[in-house]
Each structure stands twice: as structure tokens, then as C-alpha cells.
C-alpha positions in Angstrom: 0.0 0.0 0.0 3.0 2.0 0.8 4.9 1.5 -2.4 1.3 2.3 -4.2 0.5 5.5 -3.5 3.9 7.0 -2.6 4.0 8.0 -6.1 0.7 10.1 -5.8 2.0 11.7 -2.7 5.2 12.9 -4.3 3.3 14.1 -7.0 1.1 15.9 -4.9 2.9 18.8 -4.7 3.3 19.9 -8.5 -0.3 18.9 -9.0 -2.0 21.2 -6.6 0.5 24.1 -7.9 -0.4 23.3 -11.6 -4.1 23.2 -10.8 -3.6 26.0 -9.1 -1.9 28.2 -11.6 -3.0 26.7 -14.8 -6.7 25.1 -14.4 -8.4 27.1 -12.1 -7.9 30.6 -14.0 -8.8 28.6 -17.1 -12.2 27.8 -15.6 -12.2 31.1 -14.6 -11.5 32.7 -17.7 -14.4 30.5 -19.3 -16.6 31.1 -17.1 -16.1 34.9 -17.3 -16.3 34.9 -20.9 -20.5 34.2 -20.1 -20.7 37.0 -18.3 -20.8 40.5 -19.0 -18.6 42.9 -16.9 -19.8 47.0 -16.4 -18.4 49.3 -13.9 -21.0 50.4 -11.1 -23.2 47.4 -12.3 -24.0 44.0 -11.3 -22.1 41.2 -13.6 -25.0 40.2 -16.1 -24.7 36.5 -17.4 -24.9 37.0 -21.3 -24.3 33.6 -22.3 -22.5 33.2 -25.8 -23.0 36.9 -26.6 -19.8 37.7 -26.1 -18.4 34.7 -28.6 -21.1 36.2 -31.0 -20.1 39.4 -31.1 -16.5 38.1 -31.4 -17.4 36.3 -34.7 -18.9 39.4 -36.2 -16.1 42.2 -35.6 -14.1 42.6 -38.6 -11.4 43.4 -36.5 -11.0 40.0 -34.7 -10.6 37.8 -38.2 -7.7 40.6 -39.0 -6.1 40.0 -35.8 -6.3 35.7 -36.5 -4.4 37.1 -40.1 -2.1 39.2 -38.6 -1.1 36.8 -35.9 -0.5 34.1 -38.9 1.6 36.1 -40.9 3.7 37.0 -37.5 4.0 33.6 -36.2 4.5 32.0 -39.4 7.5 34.5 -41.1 9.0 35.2 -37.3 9.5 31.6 -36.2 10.7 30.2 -39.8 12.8 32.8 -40.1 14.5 32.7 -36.8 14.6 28.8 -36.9 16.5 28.7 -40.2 19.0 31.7 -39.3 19.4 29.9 -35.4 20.2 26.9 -37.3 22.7 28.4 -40.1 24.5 30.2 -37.0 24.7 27.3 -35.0 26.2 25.5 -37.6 28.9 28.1 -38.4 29.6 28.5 -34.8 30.0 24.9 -34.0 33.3 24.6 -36.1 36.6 26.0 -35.6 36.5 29.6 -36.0 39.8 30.7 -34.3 40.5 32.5 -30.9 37.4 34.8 -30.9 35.0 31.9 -31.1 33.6 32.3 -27.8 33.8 36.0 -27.4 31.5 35.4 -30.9 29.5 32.9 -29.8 28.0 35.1 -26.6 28.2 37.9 -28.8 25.3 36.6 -30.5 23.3 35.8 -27.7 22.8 39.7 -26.4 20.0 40.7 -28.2 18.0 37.8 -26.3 18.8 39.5 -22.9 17.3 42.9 -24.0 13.8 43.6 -22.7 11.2 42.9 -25.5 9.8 46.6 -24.1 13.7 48.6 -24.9 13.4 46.0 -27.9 10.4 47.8 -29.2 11.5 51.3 -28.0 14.7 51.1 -29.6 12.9 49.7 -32.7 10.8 52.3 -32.6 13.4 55.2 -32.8 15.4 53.0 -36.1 11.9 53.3 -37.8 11.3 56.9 -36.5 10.3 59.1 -39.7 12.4 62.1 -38.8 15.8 60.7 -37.8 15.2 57.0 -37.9 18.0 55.0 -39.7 15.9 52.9 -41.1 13.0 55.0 -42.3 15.7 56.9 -43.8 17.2 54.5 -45.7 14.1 52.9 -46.9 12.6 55.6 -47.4 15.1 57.0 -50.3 13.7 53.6 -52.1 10.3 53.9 -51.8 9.3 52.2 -49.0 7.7 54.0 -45.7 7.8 51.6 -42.8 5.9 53.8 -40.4 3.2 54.1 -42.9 2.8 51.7 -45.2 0.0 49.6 -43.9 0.6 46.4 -46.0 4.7 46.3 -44.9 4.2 47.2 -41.0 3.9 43.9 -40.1 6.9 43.1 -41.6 8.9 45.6 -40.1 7.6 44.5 -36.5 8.5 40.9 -37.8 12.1 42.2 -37.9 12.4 43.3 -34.5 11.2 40.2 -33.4 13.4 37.8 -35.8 16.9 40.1 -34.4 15.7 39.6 -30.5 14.7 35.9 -30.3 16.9 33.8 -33.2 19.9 33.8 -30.7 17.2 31.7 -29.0 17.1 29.2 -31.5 20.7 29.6 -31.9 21.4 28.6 -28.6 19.0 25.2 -28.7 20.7 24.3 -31.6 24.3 24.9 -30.8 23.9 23.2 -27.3 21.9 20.1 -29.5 25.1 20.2 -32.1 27.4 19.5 -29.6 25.9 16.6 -28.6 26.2 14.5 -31.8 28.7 12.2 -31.8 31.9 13.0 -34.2 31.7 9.4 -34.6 28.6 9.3 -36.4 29.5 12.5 -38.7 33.1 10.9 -40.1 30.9 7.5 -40.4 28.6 9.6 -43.2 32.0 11.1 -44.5 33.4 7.4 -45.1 30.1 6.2 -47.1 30.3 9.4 -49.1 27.5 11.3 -48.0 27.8 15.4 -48.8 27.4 18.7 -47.1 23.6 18.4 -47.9 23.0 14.9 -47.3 25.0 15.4 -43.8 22.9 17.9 -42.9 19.5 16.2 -43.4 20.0 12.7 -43.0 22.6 12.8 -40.3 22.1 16.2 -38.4 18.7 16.8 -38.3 17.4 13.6 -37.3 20.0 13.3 -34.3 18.8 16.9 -33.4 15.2 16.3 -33.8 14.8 16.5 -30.2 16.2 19.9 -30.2 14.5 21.3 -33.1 10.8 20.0 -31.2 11.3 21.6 -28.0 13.0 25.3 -29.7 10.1 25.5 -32.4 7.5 24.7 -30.3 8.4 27.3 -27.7 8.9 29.7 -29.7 5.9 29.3 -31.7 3.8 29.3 -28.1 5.6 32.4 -27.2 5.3 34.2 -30.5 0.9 33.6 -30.2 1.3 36.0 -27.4 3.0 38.8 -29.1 2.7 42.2 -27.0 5.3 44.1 -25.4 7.0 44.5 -29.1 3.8 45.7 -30.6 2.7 47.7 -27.5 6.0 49.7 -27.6 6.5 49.8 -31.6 3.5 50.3 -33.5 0.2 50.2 -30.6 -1.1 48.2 -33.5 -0.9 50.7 -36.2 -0.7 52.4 -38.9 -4.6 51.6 -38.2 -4.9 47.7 -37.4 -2.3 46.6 -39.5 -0.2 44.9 -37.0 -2.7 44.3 -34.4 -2.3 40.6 -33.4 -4.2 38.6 -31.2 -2.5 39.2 -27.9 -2.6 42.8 -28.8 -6.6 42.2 -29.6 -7.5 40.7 -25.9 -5.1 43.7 -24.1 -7.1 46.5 -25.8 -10.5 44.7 -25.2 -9.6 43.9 -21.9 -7.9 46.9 -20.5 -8.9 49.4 -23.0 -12.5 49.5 -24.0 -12.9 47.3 -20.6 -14.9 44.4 -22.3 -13.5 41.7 -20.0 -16.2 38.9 -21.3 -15.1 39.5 -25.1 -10.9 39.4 -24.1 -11.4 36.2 -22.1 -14.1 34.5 -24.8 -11.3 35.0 -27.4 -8.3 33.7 -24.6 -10.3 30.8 -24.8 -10.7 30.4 -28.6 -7.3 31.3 -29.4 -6.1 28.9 -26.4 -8.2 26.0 -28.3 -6.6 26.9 -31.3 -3.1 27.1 -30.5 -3.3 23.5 -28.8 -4.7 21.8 -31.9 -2.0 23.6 -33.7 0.7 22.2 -31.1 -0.7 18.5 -31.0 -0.9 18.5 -35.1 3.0 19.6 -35.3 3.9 17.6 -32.3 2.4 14.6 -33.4 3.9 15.4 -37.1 6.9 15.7 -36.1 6.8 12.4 -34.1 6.0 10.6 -37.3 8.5 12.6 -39.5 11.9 12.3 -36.9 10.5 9.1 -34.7 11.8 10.7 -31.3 9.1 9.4 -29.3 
């Protein structure tokens, strides 16, 4: 009987924390999302009004777009540059290798808020480096409503691939030399090395780095907030940016916690579909 449920008392713990944290304010947040909030009035229960009125703003369908285009370029981007640096860095580069290597890794340590304020100032129209430069080219990056998004995409791809850089260097390290001089010997090339010897051992690696950054780049904010406030009009307005304003904002706390939920349900279907892709493409699990 000991031996039985000693392993449920262990896990005691971390499950009352986790329900805690993580399931009780998402019965909450559910629950409040029937409801509709007023200041100086009595919460009224609504039922799905709030989901209804959700489905027929305009704005809310532009936010799932914008949120797309931002996690989709953002995370490839910064997966495919974190892995081209992580494979230049993991080779002999000399004496300045390391003072390289955590050279790279700054950018990851600035606050996304001085990310966005600093950003902000590049793109400024008046003495901006970046306006400037694009500017003399045609392009207006603190107007153009159609290239914003990009522009925010950059400031996010320069703060978070050291991210994926890091993941991937630590992951490189851990193949055995062994294994790559074997695919030498057999006559396998650059290419071939790369995606039937690399990858696969780094699998692993390349799971737990996309995933979290895709997770973390849903909820998209403090960049935004700092950089644009979701302008030029609601160009780059994302989802996470969509809930804050409804929530703190126009102080419609049933709409910002009925689309929490929907873009929580979302997101996981998203995660178990890649996760359970993945599984099947690497066979890690």
C-alpha cells in the first residue's frame, strides 16, 4: 500500500500548484467569458453573446491574419538563421569563437519593451536610420500599412533567433563526431549530412526550440505595444494585442477572455498537429 500510492503523494505537490496556476484561471477565464462585466453594475450572465459578437467584428478575423503572418514569417525565419549560426559557430572559427558565440546571444537578454523602443526610434520618420534608408527607395515603414507587419516581424526575428541559436548549438554538440566521419566514409555530402545525419540526431532539439517559440510568439505584446500600438490603423494588431485593448482598454473583460479561450483552443490543436507530425516525420518518441 506504501509503495502504491507513494508515487501520488510525491506528485502531490506539483499537482495542486499546476491546478492551481494553470486550471483554475482557465475555468475562470471560461466562465467569465459568459458574463458580461460593467463598472458600477451588477455582472450580467450573457451567455455566448460575447463569442457572437466576437465572430462578427471585422477586427477580430484581421487579428487571427495578422497573428498568422507573424508567427508563421517570425518563427521560420529565426529557426532557419538559429540553425545556419549554430552551424557556423560549432566549427573551428579561431580565438574569438567564444567571445563570438555570446556575442550573439545579447540581443535575447534585452527587454522585448527597450526591444520595441529602440525599434521604434530605427523606424522613426524624422531621424530614424531605417526610415531613412528605406525611405530613399520607396518604401515608408511607419506608414505603409501592408509592410508594417513586416517591419515589427524584424524586431522580433533580431531579439529571439539567438534563441534558437542557442537550442541548436547546445543540441550540435551533442552529436557524436563518430557518427558525422561515419557519413564522411560512405560518401554522404554537405547536404545529405545535414538532413539525414544532423537533423534527425537533433530532432529533439529542433521540437522543444520551435515549439516554444511558436507558443511564445501567439502572445506577441510588449513589441507591438512599444512599436507600433497596433498601427498604422490595425495593421499589425495581433491577437495578444486584440485581448489587451479589449480587456484593459474598452474594458470588455467577457469579449478578451471568450477570445483567450478560442485562441487557447486553437493554438493546442496547432501544437498537437506539429507535435504529433513531427513524431511521425523524426520518430523521437
Amino acid at each position: 500500500m506504501r509503495e502504491k500510492y507513494l508515487k501520488w503523494v510525491l506528485l502531490a505537490p506539483a499537482l495542486i500548484i499546476i491546478a492551481s496556476l494553470v486550471f483554475y484561471p482557465l475555468v475562470y477565464a471560461l466562465r467569465a467569458s459568459l458574463f458580461l462585466f460593467r463598472y458600477g453594475k451588477p455582472v450580467q450572465f450573457v451567455g455566448l453573446k460575447n463569442y457572437a459578437e466576437l465572430f462578427a467584428n471585422k477586427l477580430f478575423y484581421n487579428s487571427l491574419k495578422n497573428t498568422g503572418i507573424y508567427v508563421s514569417v517570425a518563427v521560420t525565419v529565426e529557426f532557419v538563421l538559429g540553425m545556419f549560426l549554430a552551424l557556423l559557430m560549432n566549427r573551428e572559427l579561431g580565438r574569438f569563437r567564444k567571445i563570438v558565440r555570446a556575442a550573439l546571444t545579447i540581443p535575447m537578454f534585452v527587454s522585448p519593451i527597450v526591444v520595441g523602443i529602440i525599434w521604434r526610434m530605427m523606424y522613426n520618420p524624422q531621424y530614424g536610420l531605417f526610415n531613412w534608408f528605406l525611405g530613399t527607395r520607396g518604401f515608408a515603414p511607419t506608414g505603409n500599412q501592408h509592410l508594417a507587419i513586416f517591419f515589427v516581424i524584424l524586431a522580433d526575428v533580431w531579439m529571439w533567433t539567438p534563441f534558437m541559436y542557442i537550442i541548436f548549438l547546445a543540441a550540435l554538440q551533442s552529436v557524436p563526431p563518430e557518427i558525422l566521419e561515419a557519413s564522411l566514409i560512405d560518401g554522404a555530402n554537405p547536404r545529405q549530412q545535414l538532413f539525414r545525419v544532423i537533423m534527425p540526431s537533433i530532432a529533439y532539439a529542433m521540437v522543444i526550440a520551435f515549439t516554444l517559440r511558436f507558443m511564445d510568439a501567439t502572445k506577441a505584446l510588449d513589441i507591438i505595444y512599444t512599436l507600433t500600438f497596433g498601427g498604422p490603423g490595425a495593421a499589425t494588431e495581433t491577437a495578444g494585442f486584440m485581448i489587451f485593448r479589449n480587456a484593459f482598454n474598452d474594458i470588455k473583460i467577457g469579449t478578451a477572455t471568450a477570445y483567450s479561450w478560442l485562441f487557447t483552443v486553437l493554438i493546442g490543436v496547432i501544437i498537437s498537429f506539429f507535435m504529433g507530425w513531427f513524431n511521425r516525420r523524426f520518430e523521437i518518441v
